[in-house]
N, C-alpha and C positions, 0 to 999 in steps of 0.2 A: 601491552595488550594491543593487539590487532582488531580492526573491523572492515569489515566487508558490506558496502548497499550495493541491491540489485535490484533494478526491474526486470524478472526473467521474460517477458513479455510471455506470458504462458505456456514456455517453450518452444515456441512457436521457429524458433533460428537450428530446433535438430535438440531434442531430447540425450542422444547418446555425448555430444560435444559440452551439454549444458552439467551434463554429471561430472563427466571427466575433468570437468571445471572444478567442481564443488571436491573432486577426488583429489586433486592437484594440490589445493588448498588448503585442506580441511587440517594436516599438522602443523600448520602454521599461523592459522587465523582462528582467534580465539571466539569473535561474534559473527555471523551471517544476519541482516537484515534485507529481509527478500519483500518485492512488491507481488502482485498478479499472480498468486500461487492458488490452485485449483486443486481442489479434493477429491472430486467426483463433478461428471458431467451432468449439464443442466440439458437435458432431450428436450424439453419443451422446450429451451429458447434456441435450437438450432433455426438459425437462418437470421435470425433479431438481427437488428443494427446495435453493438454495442462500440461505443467508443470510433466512431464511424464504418466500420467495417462489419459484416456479417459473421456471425459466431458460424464455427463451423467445427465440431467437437473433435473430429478427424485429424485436424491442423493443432489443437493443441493438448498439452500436456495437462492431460485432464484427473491426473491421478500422482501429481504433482508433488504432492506434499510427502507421499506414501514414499513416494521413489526417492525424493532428496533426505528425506529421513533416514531411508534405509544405508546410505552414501554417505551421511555423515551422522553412524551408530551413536558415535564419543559424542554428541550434543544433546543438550536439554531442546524440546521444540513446542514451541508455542504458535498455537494456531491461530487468527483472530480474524474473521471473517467480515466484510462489511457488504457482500451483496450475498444475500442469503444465507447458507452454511457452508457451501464448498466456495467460496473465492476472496482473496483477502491478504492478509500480511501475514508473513511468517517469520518469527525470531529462534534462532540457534545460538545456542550457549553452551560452549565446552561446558561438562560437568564436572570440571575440577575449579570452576567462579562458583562463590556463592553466593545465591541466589536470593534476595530479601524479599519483595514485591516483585509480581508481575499482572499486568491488568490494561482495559484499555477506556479511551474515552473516545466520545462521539461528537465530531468536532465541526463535522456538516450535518445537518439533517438528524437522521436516527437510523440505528439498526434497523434493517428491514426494508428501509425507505425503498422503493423503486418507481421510477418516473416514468411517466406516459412517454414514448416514443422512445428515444436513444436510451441505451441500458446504461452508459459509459456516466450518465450523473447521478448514480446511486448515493446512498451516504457513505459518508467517509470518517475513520477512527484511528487517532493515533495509540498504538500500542508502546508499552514503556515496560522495562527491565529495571531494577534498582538491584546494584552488586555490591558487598561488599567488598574493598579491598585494603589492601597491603596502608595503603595511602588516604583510604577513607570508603566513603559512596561516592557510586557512579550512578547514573541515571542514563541509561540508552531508548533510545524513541526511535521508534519505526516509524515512517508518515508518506502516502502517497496520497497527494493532492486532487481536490478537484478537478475532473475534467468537463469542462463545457461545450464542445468543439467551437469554440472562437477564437482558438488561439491562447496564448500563455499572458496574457496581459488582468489588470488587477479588474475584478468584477465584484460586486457587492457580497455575494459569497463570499470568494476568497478571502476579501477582506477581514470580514465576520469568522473565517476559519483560523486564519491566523490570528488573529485578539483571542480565540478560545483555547490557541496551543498557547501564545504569549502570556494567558491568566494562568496555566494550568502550570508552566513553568514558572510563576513566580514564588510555586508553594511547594516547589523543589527545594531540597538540602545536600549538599554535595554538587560534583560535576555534572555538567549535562554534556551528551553530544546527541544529537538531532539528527536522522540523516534520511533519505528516500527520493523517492519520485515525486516533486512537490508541483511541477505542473506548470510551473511560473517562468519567469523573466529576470534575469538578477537585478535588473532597475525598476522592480514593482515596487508601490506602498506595500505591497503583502509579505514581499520579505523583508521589507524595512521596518518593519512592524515586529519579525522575529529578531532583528540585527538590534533595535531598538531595546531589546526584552534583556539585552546583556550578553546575546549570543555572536561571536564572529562565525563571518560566513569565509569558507574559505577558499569555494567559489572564487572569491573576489582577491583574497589575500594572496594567490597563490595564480590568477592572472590568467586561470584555465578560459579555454576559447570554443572548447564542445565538452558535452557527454554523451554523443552518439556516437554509435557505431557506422558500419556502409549500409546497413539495411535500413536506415533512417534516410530520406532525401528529401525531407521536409529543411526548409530553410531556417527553422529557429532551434539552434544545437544546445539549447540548454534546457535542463528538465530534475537532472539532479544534484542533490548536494549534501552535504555536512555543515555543520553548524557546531561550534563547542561554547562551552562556557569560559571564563577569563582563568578559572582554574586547570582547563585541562592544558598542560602540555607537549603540543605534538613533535612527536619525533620524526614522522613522515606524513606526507600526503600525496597521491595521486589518481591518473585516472589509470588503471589497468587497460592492456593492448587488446583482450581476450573478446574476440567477436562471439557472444554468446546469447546474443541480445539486439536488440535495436537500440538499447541504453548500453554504455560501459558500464563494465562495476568500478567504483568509486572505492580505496583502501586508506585504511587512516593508522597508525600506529601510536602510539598515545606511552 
C-alpha cells in the first residue's frame, strides 16, 4: 500500500501541474491525504488576512476538490471541512480498499470556530479512514495543524491538540499512520507527545532536513510528516522532487 500527504497550498503553485500530479500518480498510490482543499469560493472573505497573507479567490483553486476528484475517478473522497463548508481535508481511497469507518474529530477548538482577525486560526480536525486488510486494520489520519503566525514552536494549543489526537489514538485497534501538515518543529513537546503515544515519526528516523519546496523561503523547512505505529511495516519513505506546492508531498509505502 502506498500513501501520498500533501498540503496542496490551495493550488496556488498552477492548478494544471498540481493535476498532472495527482494524474501521474493516481495508478500507483493507493491513498491521497490532501491539506487546504477548497470547494467553493468564500466572496465575502476576499481580501481577509488568512494565515498571514490576503485571500485572493483569483489565486487559488477554489473549486479544488470538484477538479482533483474528477482526476482521480477510481477513489472514494471524503470531504471534511474545518473552516466553514468549503475548506479543509480531503482523503482519497482507491475503491478496491475496504473501507470500515470514516469520520472526523475536532481536535482544536470546534467546527465553525472563526477568530477575530487572522482567518489562518480556525478550528482544526483530524479526519481518519479505518481499512480493512489482507493483514488486518489500518487506521489512516489526515491532520493539518494549528497555525498561529508565531512560528512552528509548542504553544498551549498545540499542545492541548496533540494530547486530544494522542487520547483519540489510544482507542485505536489495528495500525496507525498519521500523516499531514502538523505546523510544528520535530523538537516540540507537541510531537513528542504524539512520538510518546506509541507512534515513530519518521521525520526523524529517516534524517530528512526539509519538506518544502522553492516557493517556501521562510527559514524553518519543516511542517510535514508521517507517524506510524510499531506495527506498521515500512517498505519506503520519502520526500517526492514534485514542485507542486510550497510543501513537498511526503510517500510512504507500507
Amino acid at each position: 500500500m502506498k500513501i501520498i500527504t500533501l498540503n496542496i497550498w490551495g493550488g496556488r503553485a498552477g492548478k494544471e501541474k498540481l493535476l498532472e500530479f495527482f494524474d501521474d500518480q493516481k495508478n500507483s498510490v493507493d491513498i491521497f491525504c490532501l491539506q487546504e482543499v477548497w470547494s467553493a469560493p468564500y466572496d465575502h472573505m476576499e481580501g481577509r488576512i488568512a494565515g498571514g497573507v490576503g485571500l485572493a479567490n483569483a489565486q487559488i483553486m477554489v473549486h479544488g476538490l470538484q477538479e482533483i476528484t474528477k482526476t482521480l475517478s477510481n477513489f472514494n473522497a471524503f470531504f471534511r471541512p474545518h473552516h466553514g463548508d468549503h475548506y479543509g481535508l480531503l482523503m482519497l481511497v482507491n475503491n478496491t480498499l475496504q473501507i470500515l469507518e470514516e469520520g472526523e474529530i475536532f481536535v482544536y477548538k470546534h467546527k465553525g470556530f472563526v477568530p477575530e482577525g487572522d482567518l489562518g486560526g480556525h478550528g482544526r480536525n483530524i479526519q481518519y479512514v479505518k481499512l480493512q486488510s489482507q493483514n488486518g486494520i489500518i487506521n489512516i489520519i489526515n491532520f493539518h495543524g494549528l497555525w498561529n503566525g508565531k512560528g512552528k514552536t509548542d504553544s498551549h494549543d498545540r499542545i492541548v491538540q496533540s494530547q486530544k489526537i494522542s487520547d483519540f489514538i489510544k482507542d485505536l485497534k489495528g495500525k496507525i499512520i498519521l500523516c499531514g501538515d502538523f505546523n510544528l518543529l520535530p523538537d516540540t513537546q507537541s510531537i513528542k507527545i504524539l512520538e510518546n503515544a506509541g507512534l515513530k515519526n519518521l521525520i526523524k528516523e529517516y534524517n530528512l532536513t526539509s519538506t518544502r519546496t522553492s516557493y517556501y523561503n521562510k527559514p524553518e523547512k519543516f511542517a510535514d510528516y508521517i507517524l506510524v505505529s510499531s506495527q506498521v511495516v515500512v517498505k519506503e519513505f520519502k520526500v517526492l522532487p514534485d514542485e507542486v506546492s510550497d510543501h513537498a508531498p511526503l510517500i510512504i509505502e507500507i
